[in-house]
N, C-alpha and C positions, 0 to 999 in steps of 0.2 A: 725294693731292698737290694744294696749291692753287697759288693763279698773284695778283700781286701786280699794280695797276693802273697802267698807264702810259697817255699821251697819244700817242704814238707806238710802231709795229711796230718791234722792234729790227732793224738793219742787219747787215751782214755774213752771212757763209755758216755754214753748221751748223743753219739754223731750219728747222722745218717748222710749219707756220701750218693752223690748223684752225677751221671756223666755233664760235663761242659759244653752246651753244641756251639757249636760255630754259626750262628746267623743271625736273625736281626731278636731284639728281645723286646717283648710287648704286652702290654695289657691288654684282655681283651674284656668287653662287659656289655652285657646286655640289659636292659632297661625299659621293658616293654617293646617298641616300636624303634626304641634307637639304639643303636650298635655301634660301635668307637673298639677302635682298632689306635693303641699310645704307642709309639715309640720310648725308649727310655729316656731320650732327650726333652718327652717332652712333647713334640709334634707326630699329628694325625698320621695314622697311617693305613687308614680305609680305602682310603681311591687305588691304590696302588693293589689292593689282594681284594679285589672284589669277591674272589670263590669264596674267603673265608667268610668273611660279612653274608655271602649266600646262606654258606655252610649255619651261623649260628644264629641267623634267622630263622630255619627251619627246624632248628632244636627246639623240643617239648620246655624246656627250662625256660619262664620269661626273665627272672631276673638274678642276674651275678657278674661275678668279678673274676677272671682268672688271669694269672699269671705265665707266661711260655717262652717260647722261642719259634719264631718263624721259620721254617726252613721249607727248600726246593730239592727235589731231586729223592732220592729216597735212601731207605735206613742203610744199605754198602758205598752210597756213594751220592752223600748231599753235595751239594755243589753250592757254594758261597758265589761264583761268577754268576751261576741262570736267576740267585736272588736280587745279585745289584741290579741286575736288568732289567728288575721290575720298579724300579725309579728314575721313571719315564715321564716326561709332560705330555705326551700324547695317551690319548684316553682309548684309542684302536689300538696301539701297541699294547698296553696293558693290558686288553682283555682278550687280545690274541695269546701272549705269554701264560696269562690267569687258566685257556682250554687248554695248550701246550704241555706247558709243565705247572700242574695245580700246586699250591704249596701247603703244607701243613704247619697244624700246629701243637708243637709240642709242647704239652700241661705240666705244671712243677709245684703252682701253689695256685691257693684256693683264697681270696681274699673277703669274697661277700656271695652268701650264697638266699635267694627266698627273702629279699631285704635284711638279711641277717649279716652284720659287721665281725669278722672274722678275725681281723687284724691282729686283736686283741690275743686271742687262741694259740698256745703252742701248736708246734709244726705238726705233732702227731695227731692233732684234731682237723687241722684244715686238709692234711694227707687225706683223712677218711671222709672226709665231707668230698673232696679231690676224687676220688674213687667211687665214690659213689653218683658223682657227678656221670661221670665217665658210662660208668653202666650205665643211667638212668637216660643219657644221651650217648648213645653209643654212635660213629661216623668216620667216614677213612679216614676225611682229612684231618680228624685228632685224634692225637697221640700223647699218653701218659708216660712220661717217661718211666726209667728203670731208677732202682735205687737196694740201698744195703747199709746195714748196719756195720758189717764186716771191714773193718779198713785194712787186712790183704787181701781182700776181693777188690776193694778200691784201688790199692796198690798195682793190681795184675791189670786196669783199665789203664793205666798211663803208662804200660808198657806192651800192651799189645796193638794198639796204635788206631782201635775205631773210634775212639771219640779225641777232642780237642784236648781235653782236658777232665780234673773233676772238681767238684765243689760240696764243699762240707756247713751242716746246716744243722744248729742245737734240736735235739726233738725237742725240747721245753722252752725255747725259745718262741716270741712272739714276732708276726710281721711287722720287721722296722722300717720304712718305707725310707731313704734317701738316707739310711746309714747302711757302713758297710758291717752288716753284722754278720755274713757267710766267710766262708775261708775256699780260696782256690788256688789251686796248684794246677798247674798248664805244665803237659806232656812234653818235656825235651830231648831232643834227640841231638844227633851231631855228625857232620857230612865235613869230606875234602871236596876242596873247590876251587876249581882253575880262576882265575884273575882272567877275567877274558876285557877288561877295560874298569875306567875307574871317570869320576866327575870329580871335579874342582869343588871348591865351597862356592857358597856366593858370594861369599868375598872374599879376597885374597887371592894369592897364587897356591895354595895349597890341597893337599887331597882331600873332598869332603865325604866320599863312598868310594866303595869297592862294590864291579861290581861282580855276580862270582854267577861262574857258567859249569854245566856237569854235562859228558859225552854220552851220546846217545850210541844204540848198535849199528849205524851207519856212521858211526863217526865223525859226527856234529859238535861241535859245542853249542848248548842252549842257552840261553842267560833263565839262571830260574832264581834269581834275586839278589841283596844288597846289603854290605853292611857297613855301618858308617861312625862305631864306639872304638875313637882310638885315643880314650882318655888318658892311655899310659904308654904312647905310641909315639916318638918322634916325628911329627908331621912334616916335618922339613925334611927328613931323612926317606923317610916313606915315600913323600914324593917325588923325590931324586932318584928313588929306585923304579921309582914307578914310568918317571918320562924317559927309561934308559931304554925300557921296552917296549917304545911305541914302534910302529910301522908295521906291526901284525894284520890279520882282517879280525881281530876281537873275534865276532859271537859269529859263525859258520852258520848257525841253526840258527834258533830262535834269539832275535835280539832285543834289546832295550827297547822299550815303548815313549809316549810322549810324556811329557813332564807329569808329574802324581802330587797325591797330600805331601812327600816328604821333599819335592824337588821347586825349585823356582825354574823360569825362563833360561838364565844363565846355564844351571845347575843338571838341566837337563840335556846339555850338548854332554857328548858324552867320547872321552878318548879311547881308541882301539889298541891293543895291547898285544906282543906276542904272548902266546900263553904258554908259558913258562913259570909263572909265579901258582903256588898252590897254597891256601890257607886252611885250616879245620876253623869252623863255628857251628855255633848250634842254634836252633831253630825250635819252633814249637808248633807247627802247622803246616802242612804243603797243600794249596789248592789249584787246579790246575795246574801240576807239575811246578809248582812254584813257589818258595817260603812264600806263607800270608802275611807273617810281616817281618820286620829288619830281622836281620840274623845277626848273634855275637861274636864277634873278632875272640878267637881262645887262641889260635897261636900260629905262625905259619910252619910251612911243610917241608924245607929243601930236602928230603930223605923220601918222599911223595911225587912219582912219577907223573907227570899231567893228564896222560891218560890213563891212567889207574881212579881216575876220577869220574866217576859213571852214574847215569841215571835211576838205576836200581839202588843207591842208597835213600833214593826218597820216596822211593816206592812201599 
């Protein structure tokens, strides 16, 4: 079941609100002697987390269905980087990472429990089958998540900054499997940001990112990510301002890495900038010091000194 994206926790009674993690999202089921570990795309994802597969082979429970989130690292500070690293084609790397850092799995819904088809069940029946589950297999490496009925208690999670976000779910509602029947709303915040360098599109001569850097207490500029929505943005003008300020050294600190999902070959050469230009956007994620994904163009800053731009606003 997925969950469609809203600016706002919906209103009214019937909702139960639950935090958003940030990691991979997975079915897990056991079945006797065979254990499967889904991705939500769809592919396997047992080889990779061997500990868990350990983990819910030794559970007293032979047969169910649950639904989670994978996560590494732990409840002050999951780490999204120590998980991608567990999507390795070596089978010794993986089970070196798997004694390392073990990953858990965070439980949210309950689909089949005892051969019993759940799907069908509002939320507040699979919650209690979910719980019970839980006691009756109790184990570090799983975890039940938190949850409330309260939506300013949900309210105060998207502003105090330990989860990703949150996600709202009918109690009367039943498991819809590949609709988005939950409702989520992802935690935004908003940062000034030095222009420490910028990439062309892939085609054209024009700007296709910015990319945006925040000083550290040694007086670094780091690059901690990129934003590239300038649907109401003069792009011919933008980049004339932008090749005014080349011949700077861009990113002091930590700089731009090799090309990613949103860059091509071209896209990823990338120009150095004096840093002088200061933008605000906003962000919904920082991991490893770095928005998790593109950040939004809301406005630039000339009244924004470049170094008034510091690392503790993403902290």
């Amino acid at each position: 079941m997925e969950a469609r994206s809203s600016a706002d926790l919906p209103a009214g009674t019937g909702w139960r609100f639950e935090p958003k993690w940030d990691g991979f999202r997975c079915l897990a089921g056991k079945h006797g002697k065979r254990i499967e570990l889904t991705a939500k795309s769809g592919k396997p994802l047992a080889r990779y987390f061997p500990e868990i597969v350990d983990v819910l082979g030794q559970l007293p429970a032979a047969r169910f269905l649950v639904d989670g989130e994978l996560l590494v690292g732990s409840a002050s500070a999951w780490s999204f980087k120590d998980l991608q690293a567990r999507l390795h084609p070596a089978a010794s790397r993986i089970n070196r990472l798997a004694a390392e850092t073990p990953a858990t799995l965070m439980l949210f819904d309950m689909l089949e429990t005892g051969g019993e088809d759940l799907q069908g069940q509002p939320l507040s029946t699979r919650r209690s089958h979910l719980e019970d589950f839980v006691r009756r297999n109790p184990h570090k490496r799983l975890a039940l998540t938190p949850g409330t009925t309260s939506r300013a208690a949900a309210t105060r999670w998207l502003s105090d900054g330990l989860y990703e976000g949150v996600v709202a779910k009918r109690l009367d509602g039943p498991y819809l499997a590949g609709e988005r029947a939950m409702v989520k709303v992802k935690r935004q915040r908003t940062a000034d940001c030095v222009v420490g360098g910028f990439r062309y599109a892939s085609s054209g001569n024009m700007v296709g990112s910015l990319l945006l850097g925040l000083y550290d207490d040694t007086g670094r500029l780091n690059h901690v990510g990129f934003t590239s929505g300038f649907a109401e943005i003069d792009r011919k003008a933008l980049t004339s301002r932008l090749e005014k300020l080349r011949g700077g050294e861009g990113f002091s600190g930590r700089a731009p890495g090799a090309p990613s999902r949103w860059t091509t070959d071209r896209s990823a050469e990338w120009v150095r900038l004096k840093p002088k230009m200061v933008v605000e956007v906003s962000f919904d994620h920082v991991s490893e010091a770095r928005f998790r994904h593109g950040a939004r163009l809301l406005r630039f800053r000339p009244d924004k000194a470049p170094r008034q731009c510091r690392m503790e606003q993403i902290e």
